[in-house]
C-alpha positions as CSV (number, residue, x, y, z in Angstrom):
1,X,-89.5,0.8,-21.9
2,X,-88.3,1.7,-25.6
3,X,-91.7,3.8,-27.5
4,X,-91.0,4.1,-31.1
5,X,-93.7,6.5,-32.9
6,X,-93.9,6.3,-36.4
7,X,-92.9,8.4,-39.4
8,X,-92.8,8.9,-43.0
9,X,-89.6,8.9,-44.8
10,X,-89.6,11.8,-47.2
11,X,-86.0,12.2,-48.3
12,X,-82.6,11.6,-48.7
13,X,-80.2,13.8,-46.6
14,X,-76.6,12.6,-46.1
15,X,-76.3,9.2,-47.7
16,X,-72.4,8.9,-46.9
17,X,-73.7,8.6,-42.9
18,X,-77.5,7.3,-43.8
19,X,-79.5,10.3,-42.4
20,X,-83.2,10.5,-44.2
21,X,-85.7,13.0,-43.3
22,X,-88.5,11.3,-41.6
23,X,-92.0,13.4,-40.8
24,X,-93.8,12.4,-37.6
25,X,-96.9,13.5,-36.9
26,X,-96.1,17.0,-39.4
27,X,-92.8,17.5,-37.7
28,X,-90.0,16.6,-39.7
29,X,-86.5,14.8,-38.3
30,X,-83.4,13.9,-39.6
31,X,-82.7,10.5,-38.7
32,X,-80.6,7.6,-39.1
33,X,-81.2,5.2,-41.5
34,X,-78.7,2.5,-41.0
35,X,-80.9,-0.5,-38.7
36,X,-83.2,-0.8,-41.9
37,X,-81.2,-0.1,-45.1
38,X,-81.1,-2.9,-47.5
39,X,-80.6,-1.3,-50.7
40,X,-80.2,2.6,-51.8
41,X,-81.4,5.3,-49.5
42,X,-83.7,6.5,-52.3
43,X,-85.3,3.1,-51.9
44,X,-86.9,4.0,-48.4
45,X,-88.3,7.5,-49.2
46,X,-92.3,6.6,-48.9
47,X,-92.0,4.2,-46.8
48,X,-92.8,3.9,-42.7
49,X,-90.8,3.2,-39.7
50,X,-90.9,3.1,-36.1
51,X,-88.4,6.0,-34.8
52,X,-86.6,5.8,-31.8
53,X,-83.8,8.7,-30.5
54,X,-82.4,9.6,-34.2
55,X,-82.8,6.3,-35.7
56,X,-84.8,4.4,-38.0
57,X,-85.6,0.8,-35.9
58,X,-87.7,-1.1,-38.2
59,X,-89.6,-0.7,-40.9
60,X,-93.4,-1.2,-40.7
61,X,-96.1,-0.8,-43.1
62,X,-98.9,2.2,-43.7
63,X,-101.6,0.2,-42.0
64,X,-99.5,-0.6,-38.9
65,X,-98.6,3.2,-38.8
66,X,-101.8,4.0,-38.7
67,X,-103.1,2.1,-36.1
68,X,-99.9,2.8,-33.7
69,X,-100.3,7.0,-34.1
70,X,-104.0,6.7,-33.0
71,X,-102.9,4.5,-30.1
72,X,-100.6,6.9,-29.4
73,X,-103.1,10.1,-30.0
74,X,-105.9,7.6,-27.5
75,X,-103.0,7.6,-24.7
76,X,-102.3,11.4,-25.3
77,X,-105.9,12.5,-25.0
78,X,-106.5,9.6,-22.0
79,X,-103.6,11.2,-19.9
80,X,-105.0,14.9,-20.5
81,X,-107.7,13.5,-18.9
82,X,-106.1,12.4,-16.3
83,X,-104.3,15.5,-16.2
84,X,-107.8,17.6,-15.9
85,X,-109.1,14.9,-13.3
86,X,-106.3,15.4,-10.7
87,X,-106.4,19.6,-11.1
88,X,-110.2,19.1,-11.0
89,X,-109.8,17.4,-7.5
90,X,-106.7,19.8,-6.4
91,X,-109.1,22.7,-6.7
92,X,-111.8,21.1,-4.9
93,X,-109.0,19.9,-2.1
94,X,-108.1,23.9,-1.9
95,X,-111.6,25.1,-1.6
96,X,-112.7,22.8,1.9
């Protein structure tokens, strides 16, 4: 299973080999621009897309965004639960 997260394009980098800087989640990326170029680089700075290993899949709009990074932030804090759940019944395994 492929998990693209989303992420802002903010800039312009290297437009001889299509690199933009894309932030996700307050961390910014270099990344590959070439799967959704259609015009000039400049023309994607603003706009959303799903980022997968370096590149730039598809391009997606600020509502869709949105709703994917609190999915994502829901499955985060779900798993932490998890996480607390199973250490929560380790301890109690260690203490009988």
């Amino acid at each position: 299973m492929c998990l693209g997260i989303p992420g802002q394009i903010v800039a312009v980098t290297d437009e001889a080999r299509m690199m933009v800087m894309a932030e996700v989640s307050g961390v910014r990326r270099e990344v590959n621009a070439a799967c959704i170029a259609q015009g000039p680089l400049e023309s994607l700075i603003g706009k959303w897309a799903l980022i997968h290993v370096g590149f730039a899949m598809s391009e997606i709009d600020e509502d869709e965004a949105a709703k994917t990074l609190e999915a994502l932030r829901g499955l985060g804090e779900a798993q932490e639960t998890l996480e607390a759940m199973a250490a929560g019944d380790a301890a109690l395994e260690g203490s009988t």
